[in-house]
N, C-alpha and C positions, 0 to 999 in steps of 0.2 A: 561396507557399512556407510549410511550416509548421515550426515550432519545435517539439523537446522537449527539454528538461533533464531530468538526471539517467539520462541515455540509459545511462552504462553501469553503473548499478544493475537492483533486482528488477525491477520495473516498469516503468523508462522503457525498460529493453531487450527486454521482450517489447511494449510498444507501439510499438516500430521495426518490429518482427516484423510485428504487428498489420497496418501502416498499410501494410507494404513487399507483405504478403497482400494488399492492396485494390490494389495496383498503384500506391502512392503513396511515390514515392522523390525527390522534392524537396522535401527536408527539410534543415535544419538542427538538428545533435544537439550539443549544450552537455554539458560536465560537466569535471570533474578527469582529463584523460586521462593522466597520471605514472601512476596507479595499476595496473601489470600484470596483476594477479591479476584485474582487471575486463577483459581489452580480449575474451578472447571474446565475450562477452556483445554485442558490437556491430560485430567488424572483419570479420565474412563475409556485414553486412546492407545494403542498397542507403541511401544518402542525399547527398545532397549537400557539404554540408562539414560538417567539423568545431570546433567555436569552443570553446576554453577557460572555465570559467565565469568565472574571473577577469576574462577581455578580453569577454566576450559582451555585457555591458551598453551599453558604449560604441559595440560594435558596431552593436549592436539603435537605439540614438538615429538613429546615423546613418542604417541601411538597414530603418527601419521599415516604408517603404512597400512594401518587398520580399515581408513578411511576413502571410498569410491567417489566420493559429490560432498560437497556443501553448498545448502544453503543458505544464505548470510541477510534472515530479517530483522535481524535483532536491530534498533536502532533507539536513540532518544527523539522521538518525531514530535512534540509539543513546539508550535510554529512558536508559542509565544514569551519561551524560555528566555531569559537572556544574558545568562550564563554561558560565555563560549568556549570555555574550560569543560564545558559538560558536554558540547558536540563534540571539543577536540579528543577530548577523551573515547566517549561512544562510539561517534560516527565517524570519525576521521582513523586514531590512533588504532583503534580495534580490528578498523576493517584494513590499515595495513600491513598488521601484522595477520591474519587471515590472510590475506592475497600473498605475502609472501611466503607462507607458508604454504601454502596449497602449491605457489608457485613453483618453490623446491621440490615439492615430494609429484608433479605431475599428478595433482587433482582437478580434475574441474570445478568451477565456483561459480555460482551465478549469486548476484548480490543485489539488494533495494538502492535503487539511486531515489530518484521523485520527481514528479514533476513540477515542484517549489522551487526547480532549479530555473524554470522558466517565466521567474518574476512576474513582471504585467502582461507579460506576451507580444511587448514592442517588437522583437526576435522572431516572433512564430510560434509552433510545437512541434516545429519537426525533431527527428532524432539522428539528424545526421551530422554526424563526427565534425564536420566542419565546421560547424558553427557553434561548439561545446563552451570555447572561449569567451564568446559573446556574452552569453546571457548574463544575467544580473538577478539574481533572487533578492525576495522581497526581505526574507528575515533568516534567520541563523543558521535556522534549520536548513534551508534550503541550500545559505552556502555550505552548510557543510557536506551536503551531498553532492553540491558543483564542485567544493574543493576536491573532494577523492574522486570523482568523475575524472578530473584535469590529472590531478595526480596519475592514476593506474595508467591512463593511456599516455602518460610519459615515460613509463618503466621498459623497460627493454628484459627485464624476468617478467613471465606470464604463465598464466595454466594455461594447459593442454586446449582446456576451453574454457572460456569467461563469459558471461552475457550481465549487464548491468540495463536494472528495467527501473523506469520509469513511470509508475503505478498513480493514476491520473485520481478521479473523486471514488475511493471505495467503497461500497456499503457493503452489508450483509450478516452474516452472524458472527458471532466471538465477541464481539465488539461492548457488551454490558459494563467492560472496566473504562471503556475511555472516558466516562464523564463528558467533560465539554470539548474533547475534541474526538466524540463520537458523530458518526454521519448526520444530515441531516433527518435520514431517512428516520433514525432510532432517537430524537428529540422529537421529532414529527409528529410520530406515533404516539410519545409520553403524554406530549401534552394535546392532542386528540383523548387520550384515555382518560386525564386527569381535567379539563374544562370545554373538548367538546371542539377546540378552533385551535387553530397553529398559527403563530406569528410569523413571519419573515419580512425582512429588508425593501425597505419601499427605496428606487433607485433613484438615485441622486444624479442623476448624468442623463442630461437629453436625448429628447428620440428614445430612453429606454426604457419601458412602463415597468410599475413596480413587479417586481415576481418575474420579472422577463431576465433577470442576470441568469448566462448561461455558464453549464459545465456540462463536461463528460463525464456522465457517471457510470461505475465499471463497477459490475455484482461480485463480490471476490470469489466468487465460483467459476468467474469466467476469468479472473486470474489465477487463480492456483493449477488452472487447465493448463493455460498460457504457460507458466512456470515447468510442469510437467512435459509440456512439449518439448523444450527448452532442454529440458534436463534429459528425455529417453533419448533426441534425435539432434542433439549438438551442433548445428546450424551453424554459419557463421558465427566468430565472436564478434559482439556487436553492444551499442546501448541500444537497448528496443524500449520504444513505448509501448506501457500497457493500459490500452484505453477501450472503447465502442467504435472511436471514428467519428463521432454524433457529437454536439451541442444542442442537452435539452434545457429547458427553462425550469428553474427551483419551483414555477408554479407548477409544471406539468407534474413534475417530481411529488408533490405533495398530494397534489389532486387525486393521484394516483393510490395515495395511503386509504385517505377515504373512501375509493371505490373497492378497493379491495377491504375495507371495514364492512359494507356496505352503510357507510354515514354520508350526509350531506354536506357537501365541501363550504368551510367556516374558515376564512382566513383574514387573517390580520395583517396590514401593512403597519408595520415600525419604525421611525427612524435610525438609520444606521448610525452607531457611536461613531462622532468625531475623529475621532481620533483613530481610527482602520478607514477612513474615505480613499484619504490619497494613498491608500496600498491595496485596494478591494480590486478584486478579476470581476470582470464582469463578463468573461468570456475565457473558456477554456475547450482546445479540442484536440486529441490526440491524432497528429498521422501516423496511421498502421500501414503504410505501406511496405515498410522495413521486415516490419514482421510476417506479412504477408508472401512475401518473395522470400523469406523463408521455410516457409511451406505450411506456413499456421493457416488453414481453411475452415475454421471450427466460427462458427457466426456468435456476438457476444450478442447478450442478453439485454433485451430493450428494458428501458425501464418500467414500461407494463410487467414486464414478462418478472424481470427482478426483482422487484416491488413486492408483487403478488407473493411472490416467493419466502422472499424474507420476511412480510408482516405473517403470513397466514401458517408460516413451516415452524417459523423460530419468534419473530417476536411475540405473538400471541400469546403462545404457551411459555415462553423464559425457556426457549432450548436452543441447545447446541449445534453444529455442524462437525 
């Protein structure tokens, strides 16, 4: 039987999808089910039961043996919280009781770190062990995915197999609950839908023209693959990045909604609030090599290609993955 938390969020609900495509529907999916505005996202997909995150732990002691894999998305990822009793609690406290659980009973666990752990990117983006200590994340969120990063790889109990990833700029479907820390992609398109043009961030730092700040953006279809790999063919344990490899620009990103509208690109530069300048990336790029010499050969999905996809498959019509 396998576990995923955070099932009725971005991610752990399209790797229900994922897993339920492979023909695998004995699963157990963990998360905060009160939440409404999330139960699409998971109530017309095959799995077994349902466990509240609250009762899941107690659960999971008791019925370890039941258990093949977990997945561990569940997390509080709102960059802008600043409550650190609510990471300690979530991100920190949860996931080690998780690892040592898995640990004792010989489960394998792959679990969400992020790449927030890699603050302004003074450090780089690579993913190698070495440099874990270094980095410095921007906000809460982040340490608190650096904190348990630091932590597991100091334990001397481990599963069988562990893999902690790294999950760079996501878009794609499930994503209708995040509100304001939904992709860019799915604000893009609202307000294309609702006035015709999309605002974005005129740059404030020389040499970089407005629209020109870059990320790597990763279609969550081409993470949930990623994940999947991970999970049938247990690779090195490892923190992997999960990115494209690519830095494109938020203009190409948008440009891209309206071609696949077929509308006329209408865009607005804004000035960016104050108060995020001295913490803004202006550049983010995943090295995949790691993953790579793993044996991941599956090509990720351009943002033409992922764009297309999401506006035309799911945002369009308000559906699901």
């Amino acid at each position: 039987m396998k576990v995923i938390t955070g099932v009725a969020g971005f991610i752990g609900s399209c790797m229900l999808s994922r897993l339920n495509q492979e023909g695998i529907e004995d699963i157990i999916i963990v998360d905060d089910f009160t939440k409404e505005e999330r139960r699409a996202n998971y109530e017309n997909k095959k799995y077994a039961a349902a466990i509240d995150r609250e009762d899941f732990l107690s659960w999971f002691e008791k019925n370890a043996n039941q258990v093949d894999f977990v997945i561990h998305l569940g997390a509080k990822s709102d960059t802008t919280e600043k409550d650190w009793n609510v990471f300690l609690k979530l991100n920190l406290n949860y996931s080690k009781s998780l690892w040592n659980i898995c640990s004792d009973n010989g489960i394998p666990f792959i679990y969400a770190s992020s790449a927030a752990t890699y603050g302004n990117g003074e450090m780089g983006y690579s993913d190698n062990l070495d440099n874990i200590d270094s980095l410095r994340p921007l906000n809460l969120y982040g340490k608190s995915k650096q904190d348990f990063d630091i932590w597991q790889l100091s334990q001397t109990k481990r599963p069988p197999f562990w893999a902690g990833l790294k999950f760079f700029n996501v878009y794609g479907p499930n994503e209708y609950h995040k509100g304001r820390m939904a992709s860019v992609v799915m604000h893009a398109f609202n307000q294309i839908k609702e006035k015709g043009s999309v605002a974005l961030f005129k740059s404030h730092r020389e040499g970089i023209k407005d629209g020109e700040q870059l990320r790597d953006f990763v279609y969550v279809k081409d993470v949930v693959d990623a994940i999947l790999f991970l999970m049938k063919q247990q690779p090195e344990s490892n923190i992997y990045n999960i990115g494209t490899g690519k830095a494109r620009s938020f203009y190409d990103l948008v440009k891209n909604i309206f071609i696949s509208l077929d509308k006329e690109i209408n865009i607005d530069f804004v000035p960016m609030p104050v108060d995020i300048r001295d913490k803004y990336q202006y550049y983010t790029c995943a090295t995949m090599e790691k993953l790579k010499k793993a044996g991941y050969d599956k090509e990720f999905s351009s943002i033409e290609e992922g764009v297309r996809d999401y506006v035309l498959n799911y945002l369009s019509g308000h559906k699901y993955f």
